[in-house]
C-alpha positions in Angstrom: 0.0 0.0 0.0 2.9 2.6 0.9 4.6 1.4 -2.2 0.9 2.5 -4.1 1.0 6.0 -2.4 4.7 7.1 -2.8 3.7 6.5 -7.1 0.3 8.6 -6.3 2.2 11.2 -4.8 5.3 11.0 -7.2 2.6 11.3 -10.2 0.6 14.0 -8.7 4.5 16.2 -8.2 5.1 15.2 -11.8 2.0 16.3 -13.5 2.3 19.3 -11.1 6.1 20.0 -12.4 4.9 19.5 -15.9 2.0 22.4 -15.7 2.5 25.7 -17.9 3.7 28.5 -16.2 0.7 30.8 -15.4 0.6 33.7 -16.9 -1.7 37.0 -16.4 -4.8 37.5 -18.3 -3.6 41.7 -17.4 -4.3 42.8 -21.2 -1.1 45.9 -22.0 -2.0 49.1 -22.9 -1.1 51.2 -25.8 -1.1 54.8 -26.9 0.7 57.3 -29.1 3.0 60.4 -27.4 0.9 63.9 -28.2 3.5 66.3 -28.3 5.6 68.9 -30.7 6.8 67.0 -33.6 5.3 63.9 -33.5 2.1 62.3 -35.0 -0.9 61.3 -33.4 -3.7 61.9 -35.1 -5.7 61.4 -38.8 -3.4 64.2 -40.8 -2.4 64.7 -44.4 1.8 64.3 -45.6 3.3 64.3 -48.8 5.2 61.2 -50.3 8.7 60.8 -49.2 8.1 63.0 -45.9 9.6 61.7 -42.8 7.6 61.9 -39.1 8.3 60.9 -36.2 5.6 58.8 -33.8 6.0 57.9 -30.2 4.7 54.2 -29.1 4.3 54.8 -24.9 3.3 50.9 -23.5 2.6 49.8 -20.3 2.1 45.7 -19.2 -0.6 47.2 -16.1 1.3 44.7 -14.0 0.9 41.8 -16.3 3.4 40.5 -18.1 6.3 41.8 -19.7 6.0 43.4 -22.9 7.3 41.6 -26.1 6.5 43.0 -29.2 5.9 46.7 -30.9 4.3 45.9 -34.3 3.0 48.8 -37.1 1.3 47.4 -39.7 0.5 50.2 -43.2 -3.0 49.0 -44.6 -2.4 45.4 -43.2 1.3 44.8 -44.0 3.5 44.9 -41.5 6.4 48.0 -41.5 7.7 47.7 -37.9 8.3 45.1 -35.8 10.8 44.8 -32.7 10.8 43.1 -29.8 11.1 43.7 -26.1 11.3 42.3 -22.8 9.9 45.3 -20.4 6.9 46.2 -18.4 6.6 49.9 -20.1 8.0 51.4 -23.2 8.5 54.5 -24.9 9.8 54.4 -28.2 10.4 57.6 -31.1 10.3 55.8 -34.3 10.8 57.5 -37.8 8.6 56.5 -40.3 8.3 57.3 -44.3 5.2 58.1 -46.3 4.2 55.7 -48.6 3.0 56.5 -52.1 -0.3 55.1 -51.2 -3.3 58.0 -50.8 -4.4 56.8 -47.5 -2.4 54.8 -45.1 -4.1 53.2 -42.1 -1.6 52.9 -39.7 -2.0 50.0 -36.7 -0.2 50.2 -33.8 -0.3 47.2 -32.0 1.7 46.3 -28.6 1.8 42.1 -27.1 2.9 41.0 -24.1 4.5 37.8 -23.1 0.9 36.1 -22.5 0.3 37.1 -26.5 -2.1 39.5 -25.2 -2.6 42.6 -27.0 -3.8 45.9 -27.1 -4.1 48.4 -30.5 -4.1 51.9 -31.9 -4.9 53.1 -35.3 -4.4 56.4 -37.0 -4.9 57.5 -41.0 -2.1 59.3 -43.1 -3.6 60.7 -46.3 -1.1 62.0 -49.3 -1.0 65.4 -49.6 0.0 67.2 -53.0 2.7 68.6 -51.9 6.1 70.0 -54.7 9.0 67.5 -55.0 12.3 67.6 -53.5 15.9 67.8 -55.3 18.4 65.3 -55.9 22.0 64.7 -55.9 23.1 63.0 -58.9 26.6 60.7 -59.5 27.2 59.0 -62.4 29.6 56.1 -63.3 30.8 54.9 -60.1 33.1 52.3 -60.0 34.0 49.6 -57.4 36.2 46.4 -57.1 35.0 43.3 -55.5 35.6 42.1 -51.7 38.8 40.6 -53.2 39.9 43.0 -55.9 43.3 44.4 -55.0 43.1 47.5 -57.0 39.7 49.0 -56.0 38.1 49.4 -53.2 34.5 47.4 -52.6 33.1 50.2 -49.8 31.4 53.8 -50.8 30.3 56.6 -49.0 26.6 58.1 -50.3 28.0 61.8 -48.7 31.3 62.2 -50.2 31.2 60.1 -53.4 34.1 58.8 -52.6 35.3 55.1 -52.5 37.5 53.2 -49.9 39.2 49.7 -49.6 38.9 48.0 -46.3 41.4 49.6 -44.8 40.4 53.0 -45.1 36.4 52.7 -44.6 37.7 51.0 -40.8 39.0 54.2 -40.0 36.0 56.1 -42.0 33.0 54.2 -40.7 30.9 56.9 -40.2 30.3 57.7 -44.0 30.3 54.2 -45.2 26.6 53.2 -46.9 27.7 50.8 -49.8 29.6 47.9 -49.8 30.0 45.5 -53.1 30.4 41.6 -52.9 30.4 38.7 -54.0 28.5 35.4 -52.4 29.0 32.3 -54.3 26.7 30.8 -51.8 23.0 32.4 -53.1 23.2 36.0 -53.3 26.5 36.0 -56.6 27.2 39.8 -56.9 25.6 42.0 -54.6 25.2 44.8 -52.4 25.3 45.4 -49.0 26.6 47.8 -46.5 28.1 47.5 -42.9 24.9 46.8 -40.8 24.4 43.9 -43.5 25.8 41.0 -41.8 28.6 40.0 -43.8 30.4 37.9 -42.1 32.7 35.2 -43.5 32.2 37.4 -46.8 34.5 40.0 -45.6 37.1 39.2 -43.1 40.3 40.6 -41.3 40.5 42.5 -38.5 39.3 45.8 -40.1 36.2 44.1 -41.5 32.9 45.2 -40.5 32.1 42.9 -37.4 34.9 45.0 -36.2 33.4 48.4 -35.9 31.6 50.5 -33.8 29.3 52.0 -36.4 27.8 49.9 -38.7 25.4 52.2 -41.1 22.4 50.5 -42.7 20.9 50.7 -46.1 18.5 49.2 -47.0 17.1 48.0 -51.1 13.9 47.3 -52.4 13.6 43.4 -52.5 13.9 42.9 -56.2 15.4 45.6 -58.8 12.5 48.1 -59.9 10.8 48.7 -63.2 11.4 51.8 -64.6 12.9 53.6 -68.4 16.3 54.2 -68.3 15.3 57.9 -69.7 13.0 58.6 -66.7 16.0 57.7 -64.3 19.0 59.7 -66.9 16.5 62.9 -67.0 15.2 63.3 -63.8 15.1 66.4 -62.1 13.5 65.8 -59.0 12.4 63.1 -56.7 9.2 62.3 -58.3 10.7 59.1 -59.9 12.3 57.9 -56.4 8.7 58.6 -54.7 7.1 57.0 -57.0 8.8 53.8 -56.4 9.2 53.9 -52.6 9.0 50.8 -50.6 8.5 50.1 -46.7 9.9 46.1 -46.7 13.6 46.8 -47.7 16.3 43.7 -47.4 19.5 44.2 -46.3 21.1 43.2 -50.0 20.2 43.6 -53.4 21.6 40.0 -55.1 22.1 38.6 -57.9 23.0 42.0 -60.2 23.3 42.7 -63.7 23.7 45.2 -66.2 20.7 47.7 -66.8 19.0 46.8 -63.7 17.4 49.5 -61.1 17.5 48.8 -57.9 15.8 51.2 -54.7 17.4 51.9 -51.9 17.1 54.1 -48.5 19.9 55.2 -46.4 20.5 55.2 -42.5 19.1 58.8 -42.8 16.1 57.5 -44.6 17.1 59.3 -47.7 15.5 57.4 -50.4 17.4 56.7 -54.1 17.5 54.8 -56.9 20.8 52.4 -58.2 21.2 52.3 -62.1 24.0 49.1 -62.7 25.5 50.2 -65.6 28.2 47.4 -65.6 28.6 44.0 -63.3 32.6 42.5 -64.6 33.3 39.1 -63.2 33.2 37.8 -59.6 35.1 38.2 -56.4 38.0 40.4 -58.1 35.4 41.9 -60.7 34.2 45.3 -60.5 30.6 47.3 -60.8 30.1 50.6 -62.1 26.6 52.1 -61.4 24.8 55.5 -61.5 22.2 56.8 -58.5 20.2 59.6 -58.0 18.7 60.2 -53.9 17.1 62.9 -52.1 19.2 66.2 -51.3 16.9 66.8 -48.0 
């Protein structure tokens, strides 16, 4: 009989051990910062413009929060995660060339609990912007010895390794090559590229890695709107909000988006892809002066 109560009593501890952790049915709480500068409210902006939102969350005691989402007329634009019971976040957003934008703001918590907020952009008809212009860049792949594979969108000026280490603050592009998937390709220091480029200078060895970002495939547009424009109607008019890290895979007359770690939006014209890791790529861009 003992022997049939120590197994009743070791079942009971195990079933007990094996239980979910409970969590609290506290439902978060969301809302948007009202203040000088930011948005908060149904309001009218021109394509291209830049804003600033603020995301305050509180868990109410419940559990931690996990998850800041913005979703754009149902696709998701933003999404980082958290472990925190309140938040406060200034996030810069872009916007789109859509006419109205219904904007979600959504908040979870670590029970998948949620709470929501939604605001409407509408495109305002607004003048268009200048650009800068540079033409026929060249650069070397990431194991070309005579030109360097890193470029800075500021300057117009191109590095080798060596140099963009001790330059990281200006450095937007970098060219490579991936005989793994992504063949020739672009990147740029917040791109994860490592076991591409190595050394002790490369980019997992810096303090500022600069992001830019490139519309997922290349874009379709004449190459007479892109050699004659004079303003940034043709770059608003193909702005994107789900950027990759890399445009892969180039070739010769394609276009490519991109956006900077400023949120400066551009366009990429390859005029010429030459071999692989020791090749070179000459391209064209046009971006946003302001």
């Amino acid at each position: 009989m003992n022997k049939v109560i120590i197994s009743i009593i070791s079942a009971i501890l195990f079933l007990s051990a094996c239980k979910k952790e409970q969590l609290s049915d506290i439902q978060p709480t969301i809302e948007l910062k009202v203040a000088s500068g930011f948005i908060s409210e149904d309001t009218e902006l021109g394509a291209g413009v830049q804003y600033k939102v603020g995301v305050i969350a509180s868990a109410e005691n419940g559990e931690n929060l996990t998850n800041i989402i913005i979703k754009s007329n149902g696709n998701t634009i933003f999404d980082n995660g958290y472990n925190a019971p309140s938040l406060a976040e200034e996030i810069t957003l872009t916007k789109s060339n859509e006419s109205s934008e219904k904007l979600t703001f959504i908040i979870r918590n670590k029970a998948r609990l949620a709470d929501s907020i939604s605001i409407t952009i509408k495109k305002a008809e607004i003048g268009f912007g200048s650009i800068i212009k540079y033409s026929s860049v060249i650069l070397g792949c990431n194991e070309n010895t005579n030109t360097g594979n890193y470029y800075s969108l500021a300057n117009n000026l191109v590095y080798t390794q060596s140099e963009a280490f001790n330059n990281q603050d200006v450095i937007d592009i970098i060219y490579f090559f991936d005989p793994a998937g992504d063949e020739n390709a672009l990147g740029s220091p917040g791109a994860n590229l490592a076991g591409i480029l190595t050394g002790s200078d490369a980019p997992d060895n810096w303090t500022i890695l600069r992001t830019t970002r490139y519309s997922r495939s290349p874009i379709s547009i004449k190459a007479d709107e892109f050699n004659n424009a004079l303003n940034d109607s043709l770059i608003i008019a193909n702005l994107f909000t789900d950027g990759g890290r890399k445009a892969k895979t180039l070739s010769t007359s394609q276009f490519w988006g991109f956006v900077n770690n400023e949120n400066k939006y551009g366009i990429i014209k390859i005029e010429d892809v030459t071999g692989q890791s020791t090749g070179t790529l000459q391209f064209s861009l046009i971006m946003q002066a302001e």
